[in-house]
C-alpha positions in Angstrom: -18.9 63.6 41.4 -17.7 61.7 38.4 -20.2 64.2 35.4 -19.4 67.2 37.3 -15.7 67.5 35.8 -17.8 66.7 32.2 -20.3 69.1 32.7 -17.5 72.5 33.9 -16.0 71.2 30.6 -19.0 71.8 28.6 -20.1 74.7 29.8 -16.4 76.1 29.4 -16.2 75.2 25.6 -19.9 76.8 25.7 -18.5 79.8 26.9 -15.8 80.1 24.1 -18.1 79.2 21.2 -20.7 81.9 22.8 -18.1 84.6 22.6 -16.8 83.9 19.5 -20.2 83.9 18.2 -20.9 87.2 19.5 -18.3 88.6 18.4 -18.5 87.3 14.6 -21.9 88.9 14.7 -20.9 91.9 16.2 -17.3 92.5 14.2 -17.3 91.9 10.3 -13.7 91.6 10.2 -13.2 89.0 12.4 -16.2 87.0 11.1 -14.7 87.5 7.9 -11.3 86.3 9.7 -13.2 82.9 11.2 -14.7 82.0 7.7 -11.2 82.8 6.0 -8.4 81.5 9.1 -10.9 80.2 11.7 -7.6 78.6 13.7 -5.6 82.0 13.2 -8.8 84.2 14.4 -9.4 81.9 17.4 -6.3 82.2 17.8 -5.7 86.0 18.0 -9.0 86.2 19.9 -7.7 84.2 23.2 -4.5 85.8 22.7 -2.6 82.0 22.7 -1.1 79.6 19.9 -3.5 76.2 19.6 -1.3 72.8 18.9 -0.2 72.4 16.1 -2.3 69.6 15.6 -5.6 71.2 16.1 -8.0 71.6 13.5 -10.6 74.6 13.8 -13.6 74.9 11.4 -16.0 77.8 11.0 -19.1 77.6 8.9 -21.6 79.7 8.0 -25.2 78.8 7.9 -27.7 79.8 5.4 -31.4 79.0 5.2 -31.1 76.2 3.7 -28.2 74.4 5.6 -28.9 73.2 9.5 -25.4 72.1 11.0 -25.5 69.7 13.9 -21.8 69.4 15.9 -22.1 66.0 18.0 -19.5 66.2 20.7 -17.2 62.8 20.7 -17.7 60.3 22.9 -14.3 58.6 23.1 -11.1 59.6 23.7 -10.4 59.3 19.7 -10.7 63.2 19.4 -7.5 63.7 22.2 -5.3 61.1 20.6 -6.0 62.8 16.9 -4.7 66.0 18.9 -7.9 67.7 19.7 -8.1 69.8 22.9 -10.1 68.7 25.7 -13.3 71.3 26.6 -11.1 72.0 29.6 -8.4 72.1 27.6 -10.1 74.8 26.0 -11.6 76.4 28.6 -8.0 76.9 30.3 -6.4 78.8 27.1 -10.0 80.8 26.7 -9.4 82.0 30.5 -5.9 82.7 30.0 -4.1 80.4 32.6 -0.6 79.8 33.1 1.1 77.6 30.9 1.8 74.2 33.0 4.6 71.3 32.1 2.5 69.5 30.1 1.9 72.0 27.7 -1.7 73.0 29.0 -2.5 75.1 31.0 -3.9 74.3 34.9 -6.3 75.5 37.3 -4.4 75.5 40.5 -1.4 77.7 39.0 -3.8 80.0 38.0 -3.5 82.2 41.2 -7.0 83.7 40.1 -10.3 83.5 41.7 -12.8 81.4 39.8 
């Protein structure tokens, strides 16, 4: 089915953001590492380089400040170089790299 694809996406990205959130609340360092060099701390955390391209943001929230991410809903965000949630979800599970620069689920050789 056509939202199935859309909905493995989302749950992978889910994933990533869970674990990173954990461990920012569980390690000072490295929270102190995503609000300082979020790219470079995700980036050490999944063990991979992101595009060059690719913008990562951490914030903190406070009492008084409520942040609200709304996920795009065009394909603006993968021609401004942002990764895909599968995208995403292929660096956070540590998949081979494929031609195109991403990494794939069938030359993964793992069980899912």
């Amino acid at each position: 089915m056509k939202g199935e694809g859309r909905m493995s996406e989302a749950a992978g990205r889910a994933e990533l953001e869970r674990r990173l959130r954990e461990k920012g609340l569980a390690d000072d360092a490295f929270r102190q590492r995503l609000l300082e060099d979020p790219k470079a701390a995700v980036e050490e955390e999944l063990g991979t380089r992101l595009p060059e391209d690719v913008r990562v943001v951490a914030m903190e929230e406070t009492a008084d400040i409520f942040y609200l991410v709304l996920p795009s809903h065009s394909t603006e965000a993968q021609e401004a170089g942002e990764l895909s949630d599968r995208e995403l979800e292929a660096v956070a599970g540590g998949w081979e790299q494929a031609s195109s620069g991403f990494p794939t689920e069938d030359r993964c050789g793992c069980a899912l």
